[in-house]
C-alpha positions in Angstrom: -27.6 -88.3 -66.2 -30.3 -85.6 -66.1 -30.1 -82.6 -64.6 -31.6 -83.3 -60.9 -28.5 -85.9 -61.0 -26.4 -83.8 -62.4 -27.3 -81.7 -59.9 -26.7 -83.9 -56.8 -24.0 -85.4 -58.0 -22.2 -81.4 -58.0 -23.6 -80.8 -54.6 -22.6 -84.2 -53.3 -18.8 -83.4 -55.1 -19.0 -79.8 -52.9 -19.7 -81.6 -49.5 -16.9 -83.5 -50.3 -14.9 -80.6 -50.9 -15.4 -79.0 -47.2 -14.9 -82.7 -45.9 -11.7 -82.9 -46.9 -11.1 -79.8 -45.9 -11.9 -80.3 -42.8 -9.9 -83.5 -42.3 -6.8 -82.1 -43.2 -7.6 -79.1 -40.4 -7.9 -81.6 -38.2 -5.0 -83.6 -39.2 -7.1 -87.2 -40.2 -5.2 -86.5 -43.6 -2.0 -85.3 -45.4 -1.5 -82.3 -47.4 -0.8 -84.4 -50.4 -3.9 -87.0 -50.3 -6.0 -83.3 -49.8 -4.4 -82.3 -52.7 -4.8 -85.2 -54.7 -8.6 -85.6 -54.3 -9.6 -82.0 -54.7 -8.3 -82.3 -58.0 -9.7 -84.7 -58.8 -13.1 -83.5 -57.8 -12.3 -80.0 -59.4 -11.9 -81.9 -62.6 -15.2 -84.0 -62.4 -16.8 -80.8 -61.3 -15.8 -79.3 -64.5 -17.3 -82.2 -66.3 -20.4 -82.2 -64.7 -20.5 -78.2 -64.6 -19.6 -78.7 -68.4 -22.3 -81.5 -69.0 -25.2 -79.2 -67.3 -24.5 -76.5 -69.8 -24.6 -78.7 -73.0 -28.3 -79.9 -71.3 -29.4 -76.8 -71.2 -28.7 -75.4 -74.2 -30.1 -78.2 -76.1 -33.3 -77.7 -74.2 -33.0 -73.7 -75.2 -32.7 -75.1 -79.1 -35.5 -77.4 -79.0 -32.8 -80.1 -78.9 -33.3 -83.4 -76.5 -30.9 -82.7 -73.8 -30.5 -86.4 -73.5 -28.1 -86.4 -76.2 -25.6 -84.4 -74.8 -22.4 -86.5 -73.5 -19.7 -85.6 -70.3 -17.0 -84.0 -72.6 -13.3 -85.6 -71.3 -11.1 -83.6 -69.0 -8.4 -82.8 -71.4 -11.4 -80.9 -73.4 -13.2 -78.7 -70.4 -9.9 -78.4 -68.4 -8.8 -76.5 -72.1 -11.7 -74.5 -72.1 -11.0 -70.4 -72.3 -12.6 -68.4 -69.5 
């Protein structure tokens, strides 16, 4: 993915966010199934938040930003703030 996908694919993830939101508000879904999905996306978001970084600092170092690769959940869920 580049980073206009990258991106979209974030924005697209956000929209999703306030979607199901706004289902469970008005009651098309469950507490649970909310639940479920926003992690989900939280997780992905993290990925592709992750992804964008590694991108951009290869571009910073010269590097090809093409080489960096979405790092798995269990790595950028770990990461410290």
């Amino acid at each position: 993915m580049d980073e206009q996908q990258i991106l979209g694919r974030i924005t697209a993830m956000v929209d999703e966010e306030r979607a199901l939101r706004e289902a469970l508000t008005s009651g098309r879904i469950d507490n649970d199934t909310e639940h479920r999905r926003l992690g989900d996306i939280e997780r992905e978001l993290d990925q592709c938040w992750d992804l964008l970084r590694r991108r951009r600092a290869k571009t910073e170092f010269g590097e090809n930003p093409d080489e960096a690769r979405v790092s798995p959940v269990s790595q950028v869920e770990n990461y410290l703030e």
